[in-house]
C-alpha positions as CSV (number, residue, x, y, z in Angstrom):
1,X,5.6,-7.0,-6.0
2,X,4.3,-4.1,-4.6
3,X,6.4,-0.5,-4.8
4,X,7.3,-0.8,-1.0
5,X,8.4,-4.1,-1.1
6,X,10.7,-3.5,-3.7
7,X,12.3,-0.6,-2.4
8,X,12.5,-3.1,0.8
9,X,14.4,-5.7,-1.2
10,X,16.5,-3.2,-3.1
11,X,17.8,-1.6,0.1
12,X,18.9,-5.0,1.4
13,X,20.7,-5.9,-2.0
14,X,22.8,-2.8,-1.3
15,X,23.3,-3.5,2.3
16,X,24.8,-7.2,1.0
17,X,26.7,-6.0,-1.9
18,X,28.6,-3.6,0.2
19,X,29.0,-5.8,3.3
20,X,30.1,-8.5,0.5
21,X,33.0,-6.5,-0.9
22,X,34.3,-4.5,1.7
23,X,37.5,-5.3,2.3
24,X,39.3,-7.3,5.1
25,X,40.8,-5.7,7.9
26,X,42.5,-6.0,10.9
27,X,39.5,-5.5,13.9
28,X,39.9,-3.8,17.2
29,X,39.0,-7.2,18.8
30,X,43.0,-8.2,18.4
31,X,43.2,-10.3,15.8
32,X,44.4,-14.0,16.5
33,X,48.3,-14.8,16.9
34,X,48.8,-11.1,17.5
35,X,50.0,-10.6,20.9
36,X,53.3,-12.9,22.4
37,X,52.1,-16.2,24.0
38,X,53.1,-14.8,27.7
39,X,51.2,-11.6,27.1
40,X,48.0,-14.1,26.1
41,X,48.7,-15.9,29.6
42,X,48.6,-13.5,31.5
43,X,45.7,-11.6,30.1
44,X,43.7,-15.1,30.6
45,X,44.4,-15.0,33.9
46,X,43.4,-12.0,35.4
47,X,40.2,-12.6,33.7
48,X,39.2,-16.2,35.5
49,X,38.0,-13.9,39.1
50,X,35.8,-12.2,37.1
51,X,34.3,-14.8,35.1
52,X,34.3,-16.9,38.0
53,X,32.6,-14.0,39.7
54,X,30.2,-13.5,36.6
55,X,29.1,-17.0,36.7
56,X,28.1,-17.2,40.4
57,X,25.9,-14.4,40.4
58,X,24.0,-15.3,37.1
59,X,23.7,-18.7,38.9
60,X,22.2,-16.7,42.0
61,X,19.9,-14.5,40.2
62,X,18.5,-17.2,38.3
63,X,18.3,-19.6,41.4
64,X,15.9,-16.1,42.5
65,X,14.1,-15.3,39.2
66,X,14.0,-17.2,36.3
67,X,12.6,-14.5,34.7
68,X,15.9,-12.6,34.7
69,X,17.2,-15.3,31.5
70,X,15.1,-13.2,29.1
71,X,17.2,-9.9,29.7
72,X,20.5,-11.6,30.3
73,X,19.7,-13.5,26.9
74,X,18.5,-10.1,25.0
75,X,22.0,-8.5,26.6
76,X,24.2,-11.2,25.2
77,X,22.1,-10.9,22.2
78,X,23.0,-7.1,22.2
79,X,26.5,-7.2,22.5
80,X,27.0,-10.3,19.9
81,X,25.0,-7.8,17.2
82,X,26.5,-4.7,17.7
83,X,30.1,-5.5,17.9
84,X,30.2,-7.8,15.0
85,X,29.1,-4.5,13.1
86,X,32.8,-3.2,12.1
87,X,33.4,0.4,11.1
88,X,36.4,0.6,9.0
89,X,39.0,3.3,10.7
90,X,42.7,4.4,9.5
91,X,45.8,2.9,8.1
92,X,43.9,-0.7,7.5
93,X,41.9,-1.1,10.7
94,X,38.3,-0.5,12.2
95,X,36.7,-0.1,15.1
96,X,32.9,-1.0,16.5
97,X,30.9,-0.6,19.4
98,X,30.9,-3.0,22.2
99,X,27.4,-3.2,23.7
100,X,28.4,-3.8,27.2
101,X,27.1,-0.5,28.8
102,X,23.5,-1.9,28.4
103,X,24.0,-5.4,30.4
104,X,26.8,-3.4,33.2
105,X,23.5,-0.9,34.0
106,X,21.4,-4.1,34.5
107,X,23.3,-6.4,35.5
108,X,26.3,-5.7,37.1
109,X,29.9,-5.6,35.6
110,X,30.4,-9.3,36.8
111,X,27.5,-10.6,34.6
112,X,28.3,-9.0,31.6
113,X,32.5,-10.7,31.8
114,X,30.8,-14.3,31.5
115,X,27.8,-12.7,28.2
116,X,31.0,-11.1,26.7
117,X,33.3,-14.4,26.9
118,X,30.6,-16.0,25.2
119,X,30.0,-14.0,22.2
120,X,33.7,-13.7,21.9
121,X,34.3,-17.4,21.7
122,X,31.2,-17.0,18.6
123,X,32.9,-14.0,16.9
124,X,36.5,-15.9,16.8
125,X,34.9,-19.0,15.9
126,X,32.0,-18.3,13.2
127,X,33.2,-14.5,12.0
128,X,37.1,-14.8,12.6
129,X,36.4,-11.3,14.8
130,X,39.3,-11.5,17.7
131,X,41.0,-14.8,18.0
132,X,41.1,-17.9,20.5
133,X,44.8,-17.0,21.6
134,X,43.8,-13.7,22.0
135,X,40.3,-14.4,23.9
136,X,41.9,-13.6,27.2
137,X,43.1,-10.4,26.4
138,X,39.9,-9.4,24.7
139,X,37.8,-10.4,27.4
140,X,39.8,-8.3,29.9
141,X,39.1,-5.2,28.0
142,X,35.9,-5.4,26.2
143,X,33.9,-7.7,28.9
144,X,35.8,-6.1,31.8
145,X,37.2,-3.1,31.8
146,X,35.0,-1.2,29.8
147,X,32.0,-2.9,31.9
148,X,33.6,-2.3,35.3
149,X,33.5,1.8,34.3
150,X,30.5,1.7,32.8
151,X,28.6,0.6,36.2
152,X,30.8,2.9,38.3
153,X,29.4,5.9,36.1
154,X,26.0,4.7,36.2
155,X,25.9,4.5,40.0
156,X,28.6,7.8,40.9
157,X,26.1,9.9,38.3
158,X,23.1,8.1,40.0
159,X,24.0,8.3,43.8
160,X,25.3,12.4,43.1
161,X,21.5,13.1,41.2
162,X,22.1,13.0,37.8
163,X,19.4,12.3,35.1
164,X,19.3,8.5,34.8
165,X,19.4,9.2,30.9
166,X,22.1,11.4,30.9
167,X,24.0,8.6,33.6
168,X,22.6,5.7,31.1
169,X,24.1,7.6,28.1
170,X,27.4,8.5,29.8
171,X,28.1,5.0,31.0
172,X,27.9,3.8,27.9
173,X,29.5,6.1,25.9
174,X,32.6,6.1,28.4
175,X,32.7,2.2,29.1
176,X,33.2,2.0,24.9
177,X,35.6,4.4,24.9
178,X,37.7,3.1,28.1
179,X,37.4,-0.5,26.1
180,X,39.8,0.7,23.1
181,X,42.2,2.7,25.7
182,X,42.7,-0.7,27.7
183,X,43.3,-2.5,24.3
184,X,45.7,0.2,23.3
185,X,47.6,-0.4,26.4
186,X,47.5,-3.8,25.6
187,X,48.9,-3.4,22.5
188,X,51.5,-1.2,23.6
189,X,52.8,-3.6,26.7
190,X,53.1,-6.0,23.8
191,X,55.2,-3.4,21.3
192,X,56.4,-0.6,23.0
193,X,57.6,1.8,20.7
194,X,61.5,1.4,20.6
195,X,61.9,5.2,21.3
196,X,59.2,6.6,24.0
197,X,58.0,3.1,25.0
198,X,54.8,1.9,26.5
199,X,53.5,5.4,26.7
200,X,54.4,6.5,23.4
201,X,52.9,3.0,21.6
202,X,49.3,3.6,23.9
203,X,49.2,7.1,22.1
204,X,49.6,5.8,18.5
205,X,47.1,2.9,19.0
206,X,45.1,5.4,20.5
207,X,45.3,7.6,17.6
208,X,44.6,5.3,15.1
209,X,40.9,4.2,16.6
210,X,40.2,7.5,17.8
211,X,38.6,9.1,14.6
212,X,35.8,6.5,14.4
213,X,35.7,5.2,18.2
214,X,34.6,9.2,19.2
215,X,31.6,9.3,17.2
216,X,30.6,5.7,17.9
217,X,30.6,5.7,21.4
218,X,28.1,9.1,21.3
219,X,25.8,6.3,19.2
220,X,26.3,3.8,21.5
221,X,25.4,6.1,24.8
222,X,22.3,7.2,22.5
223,X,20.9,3.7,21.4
224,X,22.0,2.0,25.3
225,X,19.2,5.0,26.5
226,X,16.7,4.2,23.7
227,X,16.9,0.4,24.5
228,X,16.5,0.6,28.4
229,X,13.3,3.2,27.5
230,X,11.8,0.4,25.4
231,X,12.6,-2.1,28.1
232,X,10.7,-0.3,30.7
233,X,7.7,0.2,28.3
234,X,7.5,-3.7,27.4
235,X,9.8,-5.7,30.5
236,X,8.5,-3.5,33.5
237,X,8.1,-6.9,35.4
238,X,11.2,-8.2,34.2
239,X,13.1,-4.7,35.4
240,X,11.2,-4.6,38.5
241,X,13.0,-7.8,40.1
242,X,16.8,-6.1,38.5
243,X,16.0,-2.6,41.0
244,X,15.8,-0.9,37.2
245,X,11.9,-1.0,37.4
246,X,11.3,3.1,37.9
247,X,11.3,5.3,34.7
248,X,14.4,6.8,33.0
């Protein structure tokens, strides 16, 4: 074995060793049986229009360009990876990026509520990441909310002439961060804090991701611009038919 190669297999022994032992905590995808079964409900529902939404106009855009499936697969693809990579915060939790800024600049905000669901469903399933009672909840905030900003920063900083990096990059960074303020608001309907309430609770949930959500979202708005520069490189058809086809 050659000196590269085993420097290769050496570094991926680490990586397994220290993925293998590190300890189990409580992910910002909220963990199943968490939240009261009415709060679960209710969280469901005022997801269906948008995944209902989602679902028709990936059914369009196929129905116009089959082509599209590549990107819509790579931005499922996207999300799955980089939110199953979990960061381990304060007081026993962790936090992680959410990917969706990448498919809300391509596709729309609708699009990426019906790729989130699905690798949701996978991460509760296969990684116990999330839950199945709480799937509604964390589809509203990961797959919608943050999405939903994330496109209406993209196209505000686009329509008012800023760089379409510096838009890319802010979309992204903002639609992560907005994801964990709509989950600490969920948290915090659910246990409001016996003295100062809802508003009180959103703060300490805030608190507790903030340390390690800051500095992830900065990645996240860096690596969503580096992707989207490789795309154009190596998809330009592919872009061309999403209205993304001029340079960044």
């Amino acid at each position: 074995m050659k000196k590269r190669e085993r420097k290769i297999v050496l570094t991926a022994a680490v990586m397994a060793v220290m993925f293998g032992i590190s300890p189990r905590v409580n992910a910002m995808h909220i963990m199943e049986g968490y939240l009261p079964a009415t709060h679960c409900i209710a969280w469901g529902i005022l997801s269906v229009p948008f995944l209902l939404a989602g679902f028709f106009s990936i059914k369009r855009r196929l129905q116009t360009d089959r082509r599209s499936i590549t990107l819509l697969a790579m931005a499922g693809a996207y999300i799955f990876v980089i939110s199953s990579l979990k960061i381990p915060s304060v007081t026993g939790s962790c936090s992680h990026m959410t990917g969706t800024g990448l498919g809300a600049v391509l596709f729309g905000p609708a699009v990426v509520s019906v790729l989130g669901i699905i690798v949701l469903i996978f991460q509760a399933i296969l990684l116990a990441h999330g839950g199945l009672t709480t799937l509604g909840a964390n589809t509203f905030s990961m797959t919608i909310a943050g999405p939903v900003l994330a496109w209406a920063i993209y196209r505000l900083g686009r329509k008012f002439g800023i760089s379409k990096r510096i838009s890319v990059f802010l979309s992204a960074a903002l639609g992560d961060l907005f994801t964990y303020c709509m989950t600490s608001c969920q948290l915090a309907l659910a246990f409001p804090s016996r003295e100062g309430g809802v508003a009180l609770s959103a703060l300490k949930f805030l608190g507790v991701f903030a340390p390690t959500q800051l500095p992830l979202a900065v990645i996240e708005g860096v690596l969503t611009v580096i992707i989207l520069i490789g795309l154009e490189t190596y998809a330009q058809p592919e872009l061309s038919t999403l209205g993304r086809g001029e340079n960044l």
